[in-house]
C-alpha positions in Angstrom: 0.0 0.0 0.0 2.8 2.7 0.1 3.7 2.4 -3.1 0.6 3.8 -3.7 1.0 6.9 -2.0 3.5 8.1 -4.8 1.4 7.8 -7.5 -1.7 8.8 -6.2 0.9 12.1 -5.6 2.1 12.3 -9.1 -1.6 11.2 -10.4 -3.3 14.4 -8.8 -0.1 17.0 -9.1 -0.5 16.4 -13.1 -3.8 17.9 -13.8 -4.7 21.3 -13.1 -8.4 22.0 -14.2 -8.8 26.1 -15.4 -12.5 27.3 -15.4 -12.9 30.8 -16.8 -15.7 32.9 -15.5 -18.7 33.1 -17.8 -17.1 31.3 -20.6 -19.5 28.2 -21.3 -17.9 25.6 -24.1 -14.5 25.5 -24.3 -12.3 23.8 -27.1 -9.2 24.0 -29.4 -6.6 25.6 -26.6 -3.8 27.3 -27.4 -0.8 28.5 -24.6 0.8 31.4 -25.3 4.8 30.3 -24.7 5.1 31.9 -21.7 2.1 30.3 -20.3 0.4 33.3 -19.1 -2.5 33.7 -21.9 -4.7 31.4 -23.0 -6.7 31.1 -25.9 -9.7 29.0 -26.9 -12.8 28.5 -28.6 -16.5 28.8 -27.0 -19.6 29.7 -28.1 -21.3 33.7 -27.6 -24.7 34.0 -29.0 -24.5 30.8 -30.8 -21.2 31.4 -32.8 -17.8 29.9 -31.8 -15.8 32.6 -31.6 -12.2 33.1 -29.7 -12.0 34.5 -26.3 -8.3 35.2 -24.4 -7.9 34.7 -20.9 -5.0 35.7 -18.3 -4.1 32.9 -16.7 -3.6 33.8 -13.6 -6.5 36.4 -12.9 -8.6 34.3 -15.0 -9.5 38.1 -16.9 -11.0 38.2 -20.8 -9.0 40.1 -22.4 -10.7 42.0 -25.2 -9.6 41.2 -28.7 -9.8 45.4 -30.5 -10.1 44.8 -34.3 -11.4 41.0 -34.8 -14.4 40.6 -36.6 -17.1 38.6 -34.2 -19.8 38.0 -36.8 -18.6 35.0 -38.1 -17.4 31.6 -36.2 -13.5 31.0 -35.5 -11.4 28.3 -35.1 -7.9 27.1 -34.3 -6.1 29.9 -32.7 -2.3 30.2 -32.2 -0.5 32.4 -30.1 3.2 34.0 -30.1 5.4 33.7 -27.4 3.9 37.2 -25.2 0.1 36.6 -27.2 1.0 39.8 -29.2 -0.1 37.8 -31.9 -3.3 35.8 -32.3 -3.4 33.8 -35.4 -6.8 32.0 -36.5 -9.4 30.9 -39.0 -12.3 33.1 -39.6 -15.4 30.8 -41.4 -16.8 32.9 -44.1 -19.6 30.7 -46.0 -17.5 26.9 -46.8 -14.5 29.0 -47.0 -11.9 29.9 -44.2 -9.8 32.6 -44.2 -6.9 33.1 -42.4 -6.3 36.1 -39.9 -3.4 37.0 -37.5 -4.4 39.8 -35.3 -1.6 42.3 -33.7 -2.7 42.7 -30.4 0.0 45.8 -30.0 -1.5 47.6 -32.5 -5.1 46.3 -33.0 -4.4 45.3 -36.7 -6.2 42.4 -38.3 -3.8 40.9 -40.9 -5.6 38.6 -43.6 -3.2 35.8 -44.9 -4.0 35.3 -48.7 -4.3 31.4 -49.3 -2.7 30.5 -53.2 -5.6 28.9 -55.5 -8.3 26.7 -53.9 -6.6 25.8 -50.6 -8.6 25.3 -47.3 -7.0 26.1 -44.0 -8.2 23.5 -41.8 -5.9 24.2 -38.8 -2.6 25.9 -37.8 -0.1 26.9 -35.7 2.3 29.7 -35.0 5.8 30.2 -34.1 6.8 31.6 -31.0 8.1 34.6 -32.3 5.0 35.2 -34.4 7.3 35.4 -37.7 6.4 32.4 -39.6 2.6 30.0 -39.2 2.2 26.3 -40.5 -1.0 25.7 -42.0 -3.0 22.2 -42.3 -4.8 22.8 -46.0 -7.0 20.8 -47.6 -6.6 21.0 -51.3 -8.8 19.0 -54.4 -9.0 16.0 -51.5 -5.8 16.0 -50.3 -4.2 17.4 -46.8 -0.9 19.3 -47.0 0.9 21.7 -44.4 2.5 24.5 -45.9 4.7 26.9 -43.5 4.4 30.9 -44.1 6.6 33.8 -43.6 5.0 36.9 -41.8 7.9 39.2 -42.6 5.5 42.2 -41.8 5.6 41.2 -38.0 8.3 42.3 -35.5 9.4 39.4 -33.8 7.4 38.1 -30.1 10.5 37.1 -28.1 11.1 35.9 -24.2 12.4 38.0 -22.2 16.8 38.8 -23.1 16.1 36.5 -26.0 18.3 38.2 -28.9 17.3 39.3 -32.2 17.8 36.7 -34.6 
């Protein structure tokens, strides 16, 4: 029976369950790389649209320049969360979208021919996103450069 003891330990010190007020559904996380934001998907008013949460004060954050009237899906975040990246559902077609949280811009990512963004993910420093696309059938990721963005670092990290 004492064996027990340290694995019921490791067992409960793995999981730490994070409820944020007045946020109902949640799905499709995303940490910033610090740890201190998070981002997900719930539903407001019947859409599923992203929210951003402090971590630690468990605060919305408000999101200045995304466009709520249509659903979202699979966000990213830079290392600080300066940078949001996500799908915006227009109709069968998704669109991508990387929001500067510094300076409130909304970024469209133009997609070449009939590709479908499907799901992605960013870098930490916000320079460069891979991107699940579905195209005539077929999956493919396909990594883009955002040379428009200053670069989200950690703290002392030098410039590349």
């Amino acid at each position: 029976m004492v064996w027990l003891l340290p694995l019921l330990f490791l067992l409960t010190a793995c999981g730490q369950r994070f409820d944020a007020p007045g946020i109902g559904d949640q799905q499709e996380p995303a940490l910033s790389g610090n740890g201190r934001l998070l981002a997900m998907v719930a539903e407001r008013s019947g859409r599923r649209v992203v929210r951003l949460v402090e971590r630690n004060s468990g605060q919305e954050l408000p999101l200045k320049g995304l466009q709520w009237g249509m659903p979202h899906r699979s966000p990213s975040l830079s290392w600080n969360g300066r940078y949001l990246a996500l799908i915006l559902q227009r109709g069968e077609r998704g669109e991508i979208v990387v929001l500067d949280r510094a300076l409130g811009l909304l970024r469209p990512l133009p997609l070449p021919g009939d590709r479908l963004p499907q799901a992605l993910s960013m870098s930490p420093d916000g320079k460069r996103l891979a991107v699940q696309l579905l195209h005539r059938g077929q999956q493919d990721v396909e990594l883009f450069q955002l040379p428009a963005h200053e670069a989200d670092l950690a703290p002392g990290t030098p410039l590349p």
